[in-house]
C-alpha positions as CSV (number, residue, x, y, z in Angstrom):
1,X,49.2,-38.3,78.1
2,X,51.7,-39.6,74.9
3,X,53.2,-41.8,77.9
4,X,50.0,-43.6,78.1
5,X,48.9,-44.0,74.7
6,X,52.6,-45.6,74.1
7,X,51.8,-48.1,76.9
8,X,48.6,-48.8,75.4
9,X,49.7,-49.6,72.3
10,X,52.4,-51.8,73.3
11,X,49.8,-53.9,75.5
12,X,47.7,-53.8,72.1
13,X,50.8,-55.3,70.4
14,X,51.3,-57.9,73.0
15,X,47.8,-58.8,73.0
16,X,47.7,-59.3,69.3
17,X,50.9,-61.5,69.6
18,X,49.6,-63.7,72.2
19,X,46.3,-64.2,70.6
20,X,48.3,-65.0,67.2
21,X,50.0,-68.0,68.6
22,X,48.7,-71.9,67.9
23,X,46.9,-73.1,71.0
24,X,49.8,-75.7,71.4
25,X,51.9,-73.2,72.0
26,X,50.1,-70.9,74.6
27,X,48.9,-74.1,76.3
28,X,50.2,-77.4,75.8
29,X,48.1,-80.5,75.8
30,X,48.8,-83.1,78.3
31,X,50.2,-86.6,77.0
32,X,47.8,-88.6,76.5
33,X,49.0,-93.0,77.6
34,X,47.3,-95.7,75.1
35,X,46.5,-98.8,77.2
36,X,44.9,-101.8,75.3
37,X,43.0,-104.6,77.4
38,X,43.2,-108.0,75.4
39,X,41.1,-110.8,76.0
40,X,39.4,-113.4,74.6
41,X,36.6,-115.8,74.7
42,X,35.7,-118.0,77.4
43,X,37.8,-121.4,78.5
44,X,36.1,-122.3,81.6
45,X,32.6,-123.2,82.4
46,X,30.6,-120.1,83.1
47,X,31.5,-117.7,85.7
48,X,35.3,-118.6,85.0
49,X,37.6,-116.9,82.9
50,X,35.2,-114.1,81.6
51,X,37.7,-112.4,80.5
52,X,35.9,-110.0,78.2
53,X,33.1,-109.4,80.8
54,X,36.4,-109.2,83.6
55,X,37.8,-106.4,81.4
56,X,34.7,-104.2,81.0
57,X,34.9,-103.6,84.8
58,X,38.1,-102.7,84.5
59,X,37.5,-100.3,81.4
60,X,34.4,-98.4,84.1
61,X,37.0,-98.9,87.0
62,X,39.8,-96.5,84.6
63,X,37.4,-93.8,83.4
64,X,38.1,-91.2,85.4
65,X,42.0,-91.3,85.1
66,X,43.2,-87.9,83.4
67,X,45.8,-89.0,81.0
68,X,44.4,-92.4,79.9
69,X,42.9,-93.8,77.0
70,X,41.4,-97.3,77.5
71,X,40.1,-99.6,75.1
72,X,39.4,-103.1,74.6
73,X,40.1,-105.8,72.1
74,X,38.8,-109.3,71.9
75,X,42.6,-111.2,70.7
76,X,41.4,-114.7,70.2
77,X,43.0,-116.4,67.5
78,X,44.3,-115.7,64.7
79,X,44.8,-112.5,65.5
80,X,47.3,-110.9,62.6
81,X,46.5,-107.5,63.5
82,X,48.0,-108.0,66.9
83,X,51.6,-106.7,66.4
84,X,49.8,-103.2,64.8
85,X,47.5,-103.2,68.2
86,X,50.7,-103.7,70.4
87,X,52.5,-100.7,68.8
88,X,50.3,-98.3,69.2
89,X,49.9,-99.1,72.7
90,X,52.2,-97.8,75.8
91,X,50.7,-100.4,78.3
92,X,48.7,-103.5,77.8
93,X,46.7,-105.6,80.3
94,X,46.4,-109.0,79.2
95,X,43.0,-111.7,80.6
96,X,43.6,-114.7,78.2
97,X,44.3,-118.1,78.1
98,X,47.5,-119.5,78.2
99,X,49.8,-116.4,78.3
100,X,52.7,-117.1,78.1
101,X,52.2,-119.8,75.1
102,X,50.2,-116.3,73.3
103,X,53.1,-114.3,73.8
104,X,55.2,-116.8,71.5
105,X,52.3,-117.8,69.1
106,X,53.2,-115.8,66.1
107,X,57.0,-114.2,66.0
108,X,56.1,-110.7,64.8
109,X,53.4,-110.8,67.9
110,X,56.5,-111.3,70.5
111,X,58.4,-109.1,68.5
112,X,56.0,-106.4,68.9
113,X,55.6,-107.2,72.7
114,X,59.2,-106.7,73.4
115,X,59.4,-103.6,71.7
116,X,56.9,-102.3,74.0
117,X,59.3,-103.2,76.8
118,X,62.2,-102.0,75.4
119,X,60.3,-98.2,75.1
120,X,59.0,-98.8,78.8
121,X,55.7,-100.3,78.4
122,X,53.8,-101.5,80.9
123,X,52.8,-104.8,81.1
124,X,49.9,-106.5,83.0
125,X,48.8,-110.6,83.4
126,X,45.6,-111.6,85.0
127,X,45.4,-115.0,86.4
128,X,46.0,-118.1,83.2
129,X,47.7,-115.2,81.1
130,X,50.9,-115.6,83.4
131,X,51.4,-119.5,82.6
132,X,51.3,-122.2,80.1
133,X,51.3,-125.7,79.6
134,X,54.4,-126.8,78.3
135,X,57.9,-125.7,79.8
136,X,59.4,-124.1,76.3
137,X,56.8,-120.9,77.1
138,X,58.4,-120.4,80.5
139,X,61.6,-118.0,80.0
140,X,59.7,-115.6,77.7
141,X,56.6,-115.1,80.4
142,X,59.7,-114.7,83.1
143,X,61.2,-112.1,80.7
144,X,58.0,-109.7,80.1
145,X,56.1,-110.6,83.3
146,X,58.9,-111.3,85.7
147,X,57.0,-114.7,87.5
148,X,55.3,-117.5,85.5
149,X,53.2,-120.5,86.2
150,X,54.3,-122.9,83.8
151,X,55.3,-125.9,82.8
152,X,54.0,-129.5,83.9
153,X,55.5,-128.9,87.4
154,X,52.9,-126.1,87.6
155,X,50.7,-126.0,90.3
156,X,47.1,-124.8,91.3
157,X,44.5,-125.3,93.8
158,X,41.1,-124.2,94.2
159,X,39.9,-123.0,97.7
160,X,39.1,-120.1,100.2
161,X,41.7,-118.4,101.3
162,X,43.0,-115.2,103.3
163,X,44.8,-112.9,100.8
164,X,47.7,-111.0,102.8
165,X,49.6,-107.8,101.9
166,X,53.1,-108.5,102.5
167,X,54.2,-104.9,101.1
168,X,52.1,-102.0,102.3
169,X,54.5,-99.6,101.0
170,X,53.9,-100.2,97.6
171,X,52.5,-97.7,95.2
172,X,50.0,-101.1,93.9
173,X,49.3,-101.7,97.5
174,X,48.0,-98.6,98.8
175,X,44.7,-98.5,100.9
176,X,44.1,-102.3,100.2
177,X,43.4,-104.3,103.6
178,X,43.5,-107.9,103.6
179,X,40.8,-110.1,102.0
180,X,39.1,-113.4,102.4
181,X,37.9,-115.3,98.3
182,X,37.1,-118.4,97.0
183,X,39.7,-118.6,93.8
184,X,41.7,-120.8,92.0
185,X,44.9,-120.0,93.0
186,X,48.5,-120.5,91.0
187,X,51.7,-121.3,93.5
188,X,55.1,-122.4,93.5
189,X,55.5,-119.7,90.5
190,X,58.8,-119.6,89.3
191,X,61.2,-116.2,89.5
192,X,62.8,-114.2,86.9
193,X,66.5,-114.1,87.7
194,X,66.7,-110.4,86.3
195,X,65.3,-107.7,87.5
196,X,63.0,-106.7,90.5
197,X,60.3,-109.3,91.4
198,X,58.7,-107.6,94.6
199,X,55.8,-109.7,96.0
200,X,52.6,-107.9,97.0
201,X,50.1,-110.5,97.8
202,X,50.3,-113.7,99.6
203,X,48.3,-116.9,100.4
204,X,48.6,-119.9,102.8
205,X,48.7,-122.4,100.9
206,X,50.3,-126.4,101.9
207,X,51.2,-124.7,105.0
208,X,53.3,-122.4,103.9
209,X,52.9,-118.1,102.5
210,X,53.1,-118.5,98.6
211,X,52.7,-115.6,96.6
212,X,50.0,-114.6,94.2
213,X,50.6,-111.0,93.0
214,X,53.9,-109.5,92.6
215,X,55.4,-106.6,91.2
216,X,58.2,-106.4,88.7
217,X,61.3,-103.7,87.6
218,X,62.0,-104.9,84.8
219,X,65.9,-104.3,83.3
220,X,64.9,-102.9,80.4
221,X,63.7,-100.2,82.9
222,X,60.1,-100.6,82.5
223,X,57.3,-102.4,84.5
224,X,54.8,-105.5,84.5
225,X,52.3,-106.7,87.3
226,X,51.1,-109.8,88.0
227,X,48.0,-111.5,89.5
228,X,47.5,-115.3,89.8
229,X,43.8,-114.5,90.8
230,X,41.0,-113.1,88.9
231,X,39.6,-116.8,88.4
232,X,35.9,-116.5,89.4
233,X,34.4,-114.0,87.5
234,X,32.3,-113.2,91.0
235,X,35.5,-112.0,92.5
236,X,35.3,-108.6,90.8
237,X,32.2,-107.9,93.1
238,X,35.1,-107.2,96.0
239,X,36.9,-103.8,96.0
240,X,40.3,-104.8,97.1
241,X,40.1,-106.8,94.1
242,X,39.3,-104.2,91.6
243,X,41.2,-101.4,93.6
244,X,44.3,-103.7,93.0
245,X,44.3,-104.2,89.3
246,X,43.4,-100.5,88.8
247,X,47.0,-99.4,90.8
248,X,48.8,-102.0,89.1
249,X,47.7,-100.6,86.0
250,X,48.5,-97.2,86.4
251,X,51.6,-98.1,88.4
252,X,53.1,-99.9,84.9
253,X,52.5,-96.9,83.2
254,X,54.0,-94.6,85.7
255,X,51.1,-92.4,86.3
256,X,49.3,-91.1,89.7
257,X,46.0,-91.7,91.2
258,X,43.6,-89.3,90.3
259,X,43.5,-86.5,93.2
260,X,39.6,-86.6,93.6
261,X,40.5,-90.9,94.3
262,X,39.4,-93.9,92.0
263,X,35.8,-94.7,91.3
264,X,35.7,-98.3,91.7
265,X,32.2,-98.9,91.8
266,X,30.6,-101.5,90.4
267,X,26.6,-102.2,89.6
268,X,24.5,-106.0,89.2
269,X,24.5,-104.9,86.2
270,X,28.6,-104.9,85.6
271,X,29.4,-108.2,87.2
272,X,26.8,-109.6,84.6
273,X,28.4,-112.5,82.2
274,X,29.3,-113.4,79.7
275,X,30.1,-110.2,77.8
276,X,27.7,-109.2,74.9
277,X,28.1,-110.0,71.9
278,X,30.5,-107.4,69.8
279,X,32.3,-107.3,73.8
């Protein structure tokens, strides 16, 4: 009988112990990643570059990831709070005009951007945010994006055309089949001559396969995606589409599927545009 009432008390004791300690300690909470979708206003006639209304799909399309906080904020310029937005970020998806000009436009903005690199960041560039006009924007969009379409030797066209899956192996990739849309679509891109640029996606175009979305190790370690597509804002209606800048997403920031699958499921409602005012 003492034998017992010593055991009891000691499991007493231990109870009391456990129940004492911080919840941090008995269970600790998962990280939590930061990912910030910029975009800005409109430069197209409507129903082209909606790239607030593009990345409100995107924000339903990541809702159900466990480990991911997602929000979104307009960076038209100025935009001097940038650099502070870019910090607290560990990925960033970017659906603007002119990227690779934005990346340069204000020092402490690139700055901040390559910092994000350095600490692995991931990086993402929808359609005009992985080019520029002028050539002097072209080694910094190679640098943080690994492919750019820049420069006046840059070229586009707008048509239908089958997009092929030239790496079914890839993490971005998985469970996408081939697609037919009507886009505008950036070729001849030119290659970052560091790192890992692994195309993913690939169009006929002038005869010849020319890629569109690529993935890219980066040799700071870290990784970007890129996407020449995403032109007509009725695109988003097609799966593949959004199934692909969902994976690249969470690819760049090294995380897993969810195990119950992605809801990528979209309403009328969500392909409306433009976005509402306050996006």
């Amino acid at each position: 009988m003492k034998r017992t009432r010593e055991i009891a008390g000691v499991l007493a004791l231990a109870l009391l112990v456990v129940a004492s300690l911080p919840c941090s300690a008995a269970a600790p909470r998962p990280e939590v990643k930061r990912l910030t979708l910029l975009g800005q206003k409109r430069d197209h006639p409507e129903g082209r570059h909606e790239y607030m209304a593009g990345l409100r799909i995107l924000r339903k399309c990541l809702r159900d990831v466990p480990g991911l906080e997602v929000r979104i904020v307009a960076a038209d310029e100025p935009w001097p709070e940038g650099p502070r937005v870019i910090r607290q970020s560990d990925g960033v998806v970017l659906y603007l005009g002119e990227g690779a000009k934005w990346f340069q436009a204000a020092p402490d903005r690139l700055a901040a951007l390559r910092e994000l690199a350095r600490r692995g960041g991931g990086i993402v560039g929808l359609h005009w945010s992985i080019g520029a006009k002028e050539a002097q924007y072209v080694e910094v969009c190679l640098e943080l994006l690994g492919a750019c379409h820049g420069g006046p030797d840059r070229r586009y066209v707008v048509m239908e055309g089958d997009v092929r899956v030239v790496d079914r192996n890839h993490p971005v990739t998985a469970g996408i089949a081939d697609f037919r849309i009507h886009n505008e679509f950036y070729f001849k891109l030119k290659l970052a001559r560091q790192g890992t640029v692994r195309p993913l996606l690939q169009v006929r175009i002038e005869g010849g396969p020319e890629t569109v979305a690529w993935a890219y190790q980066r040799p700071d370690g870290g990784r970007s995606f890129g996407f020449g597509g995403m032109d007509e804002h009725r695109n988003w209606g097609v799966e593949a589409y959004r199934r692909l800048a969902v994976q690249a997403i969470l690819w760049t920031l090294d995380l897993p599927a969810p195990k119950q699958g992605l809801r990528l499921d979209v309403s009328k409602d969500d392909l409306k545009m433009p976005a509402p005012e306050g996006r």
